[in-house]
Every structure is written in structure tokens, then in C-alpha cells.
Legacy VTK file of the C-alpha trace (Angstrom):
# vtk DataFile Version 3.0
C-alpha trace
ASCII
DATASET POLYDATA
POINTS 468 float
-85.849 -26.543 61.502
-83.142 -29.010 60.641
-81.385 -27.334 57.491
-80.190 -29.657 54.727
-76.798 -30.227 54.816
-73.588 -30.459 51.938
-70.553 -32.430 53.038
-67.353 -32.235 50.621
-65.791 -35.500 50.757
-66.742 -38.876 51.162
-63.900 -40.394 52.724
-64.018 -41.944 56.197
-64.587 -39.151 57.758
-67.340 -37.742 55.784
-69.215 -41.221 54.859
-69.672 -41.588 58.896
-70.851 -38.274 59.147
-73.208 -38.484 56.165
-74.267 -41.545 58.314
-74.712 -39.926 61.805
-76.648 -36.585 60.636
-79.199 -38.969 57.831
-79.695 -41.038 60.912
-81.029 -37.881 62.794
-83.113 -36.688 60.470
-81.197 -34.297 58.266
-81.376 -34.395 54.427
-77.223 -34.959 53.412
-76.367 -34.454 50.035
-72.078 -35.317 49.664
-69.976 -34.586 47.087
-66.567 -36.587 46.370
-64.175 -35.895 43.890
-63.026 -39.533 43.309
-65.135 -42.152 41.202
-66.897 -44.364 43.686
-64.666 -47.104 45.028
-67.345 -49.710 45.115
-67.206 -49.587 41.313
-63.931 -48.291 40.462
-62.175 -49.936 43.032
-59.751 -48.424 45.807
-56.835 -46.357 44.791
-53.843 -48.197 46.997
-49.950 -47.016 47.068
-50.809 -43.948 49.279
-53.346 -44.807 52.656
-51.237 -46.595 55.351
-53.457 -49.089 57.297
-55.860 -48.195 59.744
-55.576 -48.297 63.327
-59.403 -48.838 65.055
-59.127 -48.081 68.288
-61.894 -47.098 71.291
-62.564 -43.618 70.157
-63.095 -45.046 66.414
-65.073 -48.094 67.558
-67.464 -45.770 69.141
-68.091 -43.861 66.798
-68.855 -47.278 64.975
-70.737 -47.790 67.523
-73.072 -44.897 67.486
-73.785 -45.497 63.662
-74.687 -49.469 64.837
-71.896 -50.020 62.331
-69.656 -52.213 65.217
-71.000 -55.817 63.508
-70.339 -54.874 60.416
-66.845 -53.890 60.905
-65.479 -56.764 62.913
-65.188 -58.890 59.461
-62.611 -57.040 58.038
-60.574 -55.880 61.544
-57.734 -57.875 62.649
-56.636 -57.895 66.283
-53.116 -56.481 67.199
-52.147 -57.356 71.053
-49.010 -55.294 70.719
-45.976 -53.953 68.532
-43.682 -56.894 67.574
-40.291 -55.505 67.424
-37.577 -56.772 64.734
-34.190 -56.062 65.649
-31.909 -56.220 62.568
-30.880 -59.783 63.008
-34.617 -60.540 62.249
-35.173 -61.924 66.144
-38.600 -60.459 67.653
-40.116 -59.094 71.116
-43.984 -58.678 71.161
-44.427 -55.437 73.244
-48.289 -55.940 74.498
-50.300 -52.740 74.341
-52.620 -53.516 77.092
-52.922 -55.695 79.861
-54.822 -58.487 78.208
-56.489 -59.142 74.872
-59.472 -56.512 76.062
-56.626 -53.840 75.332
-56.103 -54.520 71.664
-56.279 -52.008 68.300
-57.270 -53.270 64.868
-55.859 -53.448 61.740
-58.414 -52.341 59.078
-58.078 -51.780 55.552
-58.981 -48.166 54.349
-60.425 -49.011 51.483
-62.799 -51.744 53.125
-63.929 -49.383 55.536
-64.184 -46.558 53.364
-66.677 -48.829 50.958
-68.757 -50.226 54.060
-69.577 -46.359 55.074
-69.878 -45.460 52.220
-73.031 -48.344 51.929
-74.325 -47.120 55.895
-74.610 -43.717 54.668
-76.718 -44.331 51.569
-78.809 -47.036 53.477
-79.398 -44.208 56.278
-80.916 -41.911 53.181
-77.396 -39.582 52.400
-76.975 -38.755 48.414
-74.025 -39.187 47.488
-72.109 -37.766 43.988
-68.655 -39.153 42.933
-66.064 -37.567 40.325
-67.320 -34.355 41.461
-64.745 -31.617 42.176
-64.833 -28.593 43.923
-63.927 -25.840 42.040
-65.128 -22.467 43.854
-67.611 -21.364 46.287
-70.150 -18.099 45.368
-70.515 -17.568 49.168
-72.687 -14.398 48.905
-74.843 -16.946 47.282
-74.056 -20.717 49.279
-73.252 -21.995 45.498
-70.818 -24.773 45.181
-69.170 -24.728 41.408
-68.048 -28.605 41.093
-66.400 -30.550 38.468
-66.508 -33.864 36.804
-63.614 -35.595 34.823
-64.893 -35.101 31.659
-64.903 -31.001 32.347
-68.792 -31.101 32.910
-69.967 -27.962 35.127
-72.846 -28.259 38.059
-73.825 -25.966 40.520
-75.275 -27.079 44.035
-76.913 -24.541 46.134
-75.826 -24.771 49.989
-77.419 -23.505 52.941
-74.183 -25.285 55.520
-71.400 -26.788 54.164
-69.019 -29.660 56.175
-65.350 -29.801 54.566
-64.193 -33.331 55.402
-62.105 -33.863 52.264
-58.870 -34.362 53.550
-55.277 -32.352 53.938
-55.315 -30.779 50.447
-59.110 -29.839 51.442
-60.525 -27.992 48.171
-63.228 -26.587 50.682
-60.661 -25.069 52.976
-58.804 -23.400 50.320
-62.231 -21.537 49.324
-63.133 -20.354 52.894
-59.265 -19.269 52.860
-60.319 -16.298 50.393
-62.788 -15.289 51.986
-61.380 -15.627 55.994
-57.941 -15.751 57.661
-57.964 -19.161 58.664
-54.458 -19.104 60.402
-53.097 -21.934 58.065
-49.983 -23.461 58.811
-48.134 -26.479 57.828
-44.827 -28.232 59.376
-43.384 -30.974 57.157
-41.779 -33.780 59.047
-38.662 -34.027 56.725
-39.757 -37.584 56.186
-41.936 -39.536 53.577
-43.407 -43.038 53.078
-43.460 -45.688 50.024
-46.691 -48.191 50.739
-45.093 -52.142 49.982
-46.735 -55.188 50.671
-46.528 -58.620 52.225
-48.258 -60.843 50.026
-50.950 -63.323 51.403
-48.802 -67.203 52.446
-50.461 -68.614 49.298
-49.414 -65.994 47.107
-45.689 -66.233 47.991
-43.593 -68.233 45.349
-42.554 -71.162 47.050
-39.586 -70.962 46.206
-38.765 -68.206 48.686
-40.218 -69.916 51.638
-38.120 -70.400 54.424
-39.128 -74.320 55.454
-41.153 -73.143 58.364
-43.460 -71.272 56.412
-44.183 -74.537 53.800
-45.448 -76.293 56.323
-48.118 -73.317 57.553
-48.841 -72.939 54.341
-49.394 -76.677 53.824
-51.038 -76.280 57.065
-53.712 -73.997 55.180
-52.176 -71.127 57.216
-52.562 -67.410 55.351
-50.558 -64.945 57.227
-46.485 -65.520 56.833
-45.973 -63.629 59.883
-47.845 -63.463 63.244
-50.941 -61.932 62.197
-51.910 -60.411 66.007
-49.542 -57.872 66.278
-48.235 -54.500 64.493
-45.067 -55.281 63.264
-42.035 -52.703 63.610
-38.069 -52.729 62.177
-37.235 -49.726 64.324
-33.461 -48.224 62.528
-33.173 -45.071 64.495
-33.524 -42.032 62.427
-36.405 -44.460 60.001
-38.019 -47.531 60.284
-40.895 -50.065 58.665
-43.870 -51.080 59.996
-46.565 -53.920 58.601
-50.132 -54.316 59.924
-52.411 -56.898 58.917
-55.098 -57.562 56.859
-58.272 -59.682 56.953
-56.879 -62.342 53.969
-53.714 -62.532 54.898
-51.891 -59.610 53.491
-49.503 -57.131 55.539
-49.325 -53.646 54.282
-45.968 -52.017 54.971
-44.936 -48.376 55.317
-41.649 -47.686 54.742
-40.922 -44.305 56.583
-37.668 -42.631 55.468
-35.919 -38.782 55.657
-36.301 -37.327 52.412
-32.861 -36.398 52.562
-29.402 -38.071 53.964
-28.233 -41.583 53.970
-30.383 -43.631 53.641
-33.198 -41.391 52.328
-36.055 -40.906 50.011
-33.500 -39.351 47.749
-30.658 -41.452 47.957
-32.955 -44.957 47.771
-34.693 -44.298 44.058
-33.872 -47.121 41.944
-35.303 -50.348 42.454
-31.686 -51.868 42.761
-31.934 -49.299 45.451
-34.543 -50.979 47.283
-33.330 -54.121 47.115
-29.881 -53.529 48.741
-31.835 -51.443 51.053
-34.249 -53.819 51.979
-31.575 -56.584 52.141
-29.088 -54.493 54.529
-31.782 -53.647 57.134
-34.774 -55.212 56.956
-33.635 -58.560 55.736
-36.079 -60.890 57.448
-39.086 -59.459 55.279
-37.183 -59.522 52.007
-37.835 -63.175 50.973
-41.633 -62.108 51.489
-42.325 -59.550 49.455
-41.606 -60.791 45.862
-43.485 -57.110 45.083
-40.943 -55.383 46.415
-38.825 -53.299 43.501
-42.273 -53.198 41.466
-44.135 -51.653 44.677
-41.106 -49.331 45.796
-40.796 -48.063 42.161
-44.423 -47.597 41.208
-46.036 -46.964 44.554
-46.097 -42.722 45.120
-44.275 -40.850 47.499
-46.282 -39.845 50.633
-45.953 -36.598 52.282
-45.852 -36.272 56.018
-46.196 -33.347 58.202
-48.620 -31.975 60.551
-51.727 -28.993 59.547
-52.756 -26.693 61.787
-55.422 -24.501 61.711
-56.529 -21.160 64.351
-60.088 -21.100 62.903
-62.391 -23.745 61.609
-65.589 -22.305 60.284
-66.898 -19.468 58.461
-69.678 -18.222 60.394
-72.668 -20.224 60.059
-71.944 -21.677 56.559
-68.943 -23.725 56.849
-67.204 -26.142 58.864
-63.943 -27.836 58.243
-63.577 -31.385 60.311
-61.159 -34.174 60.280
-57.668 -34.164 58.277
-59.482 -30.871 56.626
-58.557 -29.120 59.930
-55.880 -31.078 62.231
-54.362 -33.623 59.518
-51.485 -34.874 61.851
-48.630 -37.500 61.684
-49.869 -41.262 61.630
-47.331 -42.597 64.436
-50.129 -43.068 66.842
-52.741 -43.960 64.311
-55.020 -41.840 65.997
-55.944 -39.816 62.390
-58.941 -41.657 61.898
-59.940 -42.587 65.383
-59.870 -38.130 66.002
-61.924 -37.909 63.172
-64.814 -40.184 63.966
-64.612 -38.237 67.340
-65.405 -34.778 65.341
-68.048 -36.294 63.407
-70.048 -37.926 66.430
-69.577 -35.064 68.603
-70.516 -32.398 65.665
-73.496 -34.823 64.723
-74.838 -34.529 68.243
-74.228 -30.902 68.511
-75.748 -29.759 65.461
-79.084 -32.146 66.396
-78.974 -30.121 69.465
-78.989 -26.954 67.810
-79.963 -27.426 64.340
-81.180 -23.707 63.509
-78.373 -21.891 65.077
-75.144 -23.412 63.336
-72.797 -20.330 63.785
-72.753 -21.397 67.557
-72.568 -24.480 66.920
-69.668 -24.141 64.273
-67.677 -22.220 67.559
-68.441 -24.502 70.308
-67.304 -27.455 68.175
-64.065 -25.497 67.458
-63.747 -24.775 71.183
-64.143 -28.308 72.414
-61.860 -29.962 69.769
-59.351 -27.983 68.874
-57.178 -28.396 72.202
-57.352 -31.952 72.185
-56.520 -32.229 68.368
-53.539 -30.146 69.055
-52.656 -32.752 72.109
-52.820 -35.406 69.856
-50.626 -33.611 66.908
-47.875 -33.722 69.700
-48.347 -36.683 70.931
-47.903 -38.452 67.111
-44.967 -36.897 66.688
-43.525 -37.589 69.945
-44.641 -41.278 69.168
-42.763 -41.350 65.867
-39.251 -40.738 67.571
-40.722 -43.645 69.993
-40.860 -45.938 67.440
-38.232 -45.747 65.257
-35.955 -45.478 67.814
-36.727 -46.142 71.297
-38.745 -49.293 71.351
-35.467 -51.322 72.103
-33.903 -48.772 74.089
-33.212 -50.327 77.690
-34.081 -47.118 79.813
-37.487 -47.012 77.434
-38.153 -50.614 78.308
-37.499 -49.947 82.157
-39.903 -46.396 82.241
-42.563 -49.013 79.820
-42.406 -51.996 83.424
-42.585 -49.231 85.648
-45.286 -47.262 83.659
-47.356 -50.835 84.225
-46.499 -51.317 87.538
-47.751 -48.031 89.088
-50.895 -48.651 86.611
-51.256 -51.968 88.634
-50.691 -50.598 91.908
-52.937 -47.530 91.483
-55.948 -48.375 89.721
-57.949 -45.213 88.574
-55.233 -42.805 89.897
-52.409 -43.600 86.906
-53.306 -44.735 83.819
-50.408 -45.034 81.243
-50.637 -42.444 78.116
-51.347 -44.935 75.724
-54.105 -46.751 77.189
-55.925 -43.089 77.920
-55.097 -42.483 73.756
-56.145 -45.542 72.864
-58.583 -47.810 75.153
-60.518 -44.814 76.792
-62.471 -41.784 75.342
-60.426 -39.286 78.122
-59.700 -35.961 76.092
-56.858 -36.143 73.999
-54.984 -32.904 76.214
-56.349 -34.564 79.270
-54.577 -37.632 78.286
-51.414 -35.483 77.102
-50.871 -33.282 80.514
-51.657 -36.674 82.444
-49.108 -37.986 80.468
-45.910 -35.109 80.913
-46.665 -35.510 84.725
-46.407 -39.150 84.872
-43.241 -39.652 81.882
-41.427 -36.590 84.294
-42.110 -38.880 87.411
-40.996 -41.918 85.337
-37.929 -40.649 84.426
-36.813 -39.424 88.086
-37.954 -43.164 89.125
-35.653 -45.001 86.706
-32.291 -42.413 86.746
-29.459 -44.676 87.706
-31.558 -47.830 87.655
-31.220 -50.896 85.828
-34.793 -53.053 86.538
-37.091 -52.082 88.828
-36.293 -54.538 91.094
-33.708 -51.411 92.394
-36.733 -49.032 92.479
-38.430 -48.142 96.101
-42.009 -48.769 95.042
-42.911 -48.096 98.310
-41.387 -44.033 97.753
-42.913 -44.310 93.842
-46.216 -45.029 95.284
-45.962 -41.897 97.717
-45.149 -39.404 95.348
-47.388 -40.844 92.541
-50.646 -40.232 95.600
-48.806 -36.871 95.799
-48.938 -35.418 92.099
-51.792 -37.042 90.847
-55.730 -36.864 90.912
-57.920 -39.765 90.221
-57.895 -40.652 86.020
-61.498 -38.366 84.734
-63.990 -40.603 83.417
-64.795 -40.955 79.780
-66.291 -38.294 77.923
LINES 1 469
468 0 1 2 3 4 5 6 7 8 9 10 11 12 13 14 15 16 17 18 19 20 21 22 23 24 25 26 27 28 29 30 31 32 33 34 35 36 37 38 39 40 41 42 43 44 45 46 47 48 49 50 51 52 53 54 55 56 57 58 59 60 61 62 63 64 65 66 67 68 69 70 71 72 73 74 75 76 77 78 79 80 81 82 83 84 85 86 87 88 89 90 91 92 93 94 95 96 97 98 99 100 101 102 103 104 105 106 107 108 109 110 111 112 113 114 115 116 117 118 119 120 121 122 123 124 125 126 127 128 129 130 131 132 133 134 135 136 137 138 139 140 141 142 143 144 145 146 147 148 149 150 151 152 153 154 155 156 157 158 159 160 161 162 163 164 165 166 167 168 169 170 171 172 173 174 175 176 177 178 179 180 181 182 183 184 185 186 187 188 189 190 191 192 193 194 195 196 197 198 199 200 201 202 203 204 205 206 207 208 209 210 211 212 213 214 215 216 217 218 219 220 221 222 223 224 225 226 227 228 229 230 231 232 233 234 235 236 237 238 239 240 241 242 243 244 245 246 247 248 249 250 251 252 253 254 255 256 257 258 259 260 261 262 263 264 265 266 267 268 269 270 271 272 273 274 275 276 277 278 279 280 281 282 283 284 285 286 287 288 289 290 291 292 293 294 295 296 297 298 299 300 301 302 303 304 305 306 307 308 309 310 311 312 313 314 315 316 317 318 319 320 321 322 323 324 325 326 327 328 329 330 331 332 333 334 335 336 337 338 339 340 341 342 343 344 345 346 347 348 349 350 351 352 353 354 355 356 357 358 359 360 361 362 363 364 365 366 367 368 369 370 371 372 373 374 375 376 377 378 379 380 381 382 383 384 385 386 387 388 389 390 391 392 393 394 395 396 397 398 399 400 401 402 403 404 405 406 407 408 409 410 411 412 413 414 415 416 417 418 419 420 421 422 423 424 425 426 427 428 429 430 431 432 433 434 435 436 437 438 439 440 441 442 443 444 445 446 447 448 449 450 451 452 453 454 455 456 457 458 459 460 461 462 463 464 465 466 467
């Protein structure tokens, strides 16, 4: 018997899943609380760009969504690094232009699954709230805008809606969830690099007339993730398909400089102007954004329990929301939803096992890669120009080159292979340890004994486990 199914939230998360469970036969009924975006258009100022990486693209991939996606994706070889007198170093992520991530914008994904999961036979309501849950009963009380009631009988419920999940706060009276949240201490505004052509001219450094007379769209180099690392914050700007760059500005919420102490948009301006003055003359949005774009909130939810019995499952930011500083938020979540989708086909009549084994196979490696974002976020703001970082980051390559399928740097197991997130973090506290020893006293690695690195690296480490 394959049970019908209720998913709360029709974000990423839960529009793939919608997707992968109609495709297998299951009847999918999803409720969101937001209008629908493909009439009401996307809600911007709050959803920093997406990242697509290998364990996102599959789970495009498995949903024969990969065509359809490569429209709006925009390849990014590496981080391009600003220093603050505006000159740049393009830090590759991979070896070659096979070992690339993609900029994609949330709100064009979120639209295109939101189409595959309707085309693959999922209902789905919009501007529908969730209230309560009657759990002696499986009855969801929702809620539109206009304060109209409706009740929805549920046999198994999927939370994916998100951090504040409405479904998680239910199960939360009714089972000790173990709910915990660590703020970062930092925040975001969302800004924006306008498209070449929609740039007054009059700011255009002469370079940039001529691409734009050139019929060029993107004012920067479009192939890359662009960083202003500052030390204790930083900016970042990733591409978009027509020639936009999204920017996060990430910032303390208190100190100097600070969400708190940057309010006004005279603020911004001297702010912007100080340290990231390169970008300035390209973002004539830039008070109007800083000023009317939200706050977001940063920090890092974790969760000891995921499901209530056999009725309800919490997946995706609903469980393990986490830090976006190795935009790996969406990639982990496509990773739930294919690996629930083929576990509940599996198993369709007994969900209470499947509800635990999904807990027990995910949960350590969305805990690995909680760490890992954070530890990525003091990378980035600070590190990326650091000269002992940039020595461990040659070496790190090297011993990759000289010991194929025995070390494998921590990024490209994150991001170009589908090895277990902890796998990929243990690997990856061996090999930084090892690094670190390598490089003490060192100033290139032309004064490193390769020869001794190679020893100890056949010593302490196995061959790299295949993909999952």
C-alpha cells in the first residue's frame, strides 16, 4: 500500500520531493503558506543565491530535471578574491572546468520545481498556513490570508517548510524534539549588482563602456563567486543568468562595523566606500537596497529527533538549517529528499522505520556539514588571502595530484562527489592536521620534502570511499 502523502512547504526542498514521491507512484497533496510565486512573483531581500553543486545536481538528476536547470545556472570556476585596493586573485575550486558550482537563482529554481512537481501529478495549495495539528486525529488546521479555516486529513506528514518550520513547532507539543539553536552573532542585508545595461552610464569606469558597447551583460567576471574578505565580515556576489550579481553583505550584529552601527543609508555608503570600494560605482541600488532589504538571521538548528513515530517527518532546513558559508543548504536538502523518496518506495507501509532509518543515516552527516559551514565562514572572511592558507591550499593540490584516490581535498569530497558529509569531514581533520605539520616553518612548497609528505600521507590514510 503506498499511503498518500502531506508535505508542508513548497520550497525547494519540498517541490523536489513532491516531485520524487508523484514520480513513484504516491498521491502528494502540499501545502505552502506563501501565494504561489509563479503568479505573485518571488519575494527577494532575504534568499542568498544558490550554490548547485554534485549532491544538488543529482538530485536534479533523479527528477530528469538536469536540462531544465542548466538555463538559468551560471558556472563559477572558483572564488575571485578582492583585496581592498579592488585588485583580484581567482582561487579555482577544482582542477579544471569539470570541478565547477553554479550560481542559481532561488526563485527560478523554486518556480521550475514547483512546475516538475505538478506535471509529475503533486497538488499543490498556496497561502495556506499551518496553524495546529489534531494528531490523535492526523488533522492539519491551515490558514489562508483572508482568515479562511480548512482542515486536511493526514495519514504521514513531511515538514520541509524551512527554519521557522510551523510543522516542527506542532510535533514539539506533542514530543521532545531536543531543539536547539546557536546564533552566529552575525546577519546579512541582500544588495545587488545591476545587469551592464542597467548601470547609469555615467558611473562606468571606461572599461566597462566598451563591454557594454560590446553587448557584454555582466560588469564583472561572470565565472566566478566573488569575495571582499575584511576579517571579522565580508561580501560576496554570485551571478545570475541576465547579468545580475546578488550580493550578501555578512556583518556582526554588534561592534564596529556592525549591523547596528551601519543603519542609515549614509551609513552604507561610507561603508561601502571605505571597504568595498571597487563595487560601489556598480550598484546605483545600493542605500535603497541596504535600507529596505530585511535583516537576515544566521545561526545553525539542531535537532536530536526528527519524526514522530510513523506520522511525521521533518527534512531539510526544518531539521539541520545550517550556516550558508559552504552553500551546501540546498545541495543537503535535495540529498534528504532523494534518499527519503527511495526509502519510503522501499517501504511504503511501514513509515515509523522508515522515519528512524532516515534519521540514522542523515543526521551524522548533516551535523558534519553544520561544522564544516561554519568552519568555512572564518575561511572566507578571513583566510582566503592569508599566506600560510594559500601554502596548506598548493600543498592540499599537490598531494591530491600525487595520490589519486588516496587524498582528496575537503572541498572537492563536499562539493564534486556524493562521499558522506562526516566521511568527508573526518577525511578532512586528518588531512588539514597533516597539512599543517607539512607547511610549519615553510614559505612555498618548494621547501617541503614531498618525498617524506608522500610517506606519511600512504601512512595515515585509506583509499577515498566511493560515492554513495
Amino acid at each position: 500500500m503506498r499511503p498518500p502523502i502531506t508535505i508542508v512547504g513548497a520550497g525547494l526542498v519540498g517541490a523536489l520531493l513532491a516531485t520524487l514521491l508523484a514520480q513513484r507512484g504516491f498521491a502528494v497533496t502540499v501545502f505552502e503558506r506563501r501565494p504561489d510565486p509563479r503568479k505573485a512573483g518571488f519575494l527577494g531581500g532575504r534568499s542568498i543565491n544558490l550554490a548547485l553543486a554534485e549532491r544538488g545536481w543529482h538530485g536534479l538528476r533523479v527528477a530528469g530535471m538536469q536540462e531544465r536547470m542548466r538555463p538559468i545556472a551560471v558556472m563559477m570556476r572558483g572564488r575571485m578574491v578582492h583585496d581592498v585596493n579592488g585588485q583580484t586573485n581567482l582561487q579555482r575550486y577544482g582542477r579544471d572546468d569539470s570541478e565547477v558550482i553554479w550560481s542559481v537563482n532561488r526563485g527560478a529554481l523554486n518556480t521550475n520545481l514547483l512546475d516538475a512537481a505538478e506535471a509529475a501529478g503533486a497538488i499543490i495549495h498556496f497561502d495556506q498556513r499551518l496553524d495546529s495539528v489534531d494528531w490523535n486525529h492526523s488533522i492539519l488546521h491551515l490558514r489562508s490570508e483572508d482568515g479562511t479555516v480548512r482542515e486536511h486529513r493526514a495519514g504521514v506528514v513531511l515538514g520541509t517548510d524551512g527554519a521557522g518550520s510551523a510543522l516542527r513547532n506542532a510535533m514539539a507539543r506533542v514530543v521532545d524534539l531536543g531543539e536547539r539553536f546557536e546564533p552566529l552573532g552575525h546577519g546579512y542585508k541582500e544588495l545587488e549588482i545591476p545587469a551592464l545595461t542597467d548601470i547609469p552610464q555615467a558611473s562606468l569606469a571606461p572599461g566597462l563602456h566598451e563591454k557594454r558597447a560590446r553587448g557584454e551583460r555582466f560588469a564583472m567576471e561572470p565565472n566566478a563567486l566573488h569575495i571582499w574578505p575584511r576579517g571579522n565580515y565580508m561580501c560576496i556576489a554570485l551571478p545570475n543568468a541576465e547579468g545580475s550579481f546578488t550580493v550578501t553583505l555578512f556583518l556582526p550584529n554588534e561592534g564596529t562595523p556592525s549591523l547596528s552601527s551601519v543603519k542609515t543609508a549614509s551609513d552604507a555608503r561610507a561603508f561601502f566606500e571605505r571597504d568595498f570600494a571597487d563595487i560601489v560605482p556598480l550598484m546605483p541600488g545600493l542605500e535603497a537596497d541596504y535600507v529596505g532589504n530585511p535583516t537576515g538571521l544566521l545561526g545553525t538548528l539542531y535537532l536530536d529527533r526528527w519524526h514522530l513515530d510513523h506520522r511525521a517527518l521533518l527534512l531539510g532546513d526544518a531539521s539541520h538549517a545550517i550556516v550558508p558559508f559552504h552553500g551546501q543548504g540546498m545541495n543537503a536538502g535535495f540529498e534528504d529528499a532523494v534518499e527519503l523518496a527511495e526509502l519510503i518506495a522501499a517501504t511504503p507501509d511501514d513509515t515509523a522505520s522508515v522515519f528512524a532509518e532516515f534519521e540514522r543515516r542523515r543526521k551524522p552527516n548533516t551535523d558534519a556539514i553544520a561544522a564544516m559551514a561554519l568552519e568555512n565562514y572564518v575561511e572566507m572572511r578571513d583566510r582566503v588571502d592569508d599566506a600560510d592558507y594559500l601554502l596548506m591550499r598548493e600543498l592540499d593540490r599537490a598531494l591530491a595530484a600525487r595520490h589519486p584516490g588516496r587524498w582528496a581535498p575537503r572541498y572537492w569530497m563536499v562539493t564534486f562527489s556524493r562521499i558522506p558529509y562526516r566521511t568527508a569531514f573526518e577525511r578532512g581533520a586528518i588531512q588539514s592536521k597533516l597539512l599543517r605539520e607539512l607547511i610549519a616553518g615553510k614559505s612555498t612548497l618548494a621547501d617541503i620534502n614531498l618525498d617524506a609528505a608522500d610517506a606519511r600521507v600512504r601512512l595515515i590514510l585509506s583509499p577515498v570511499p566511493a560515492d554513495t
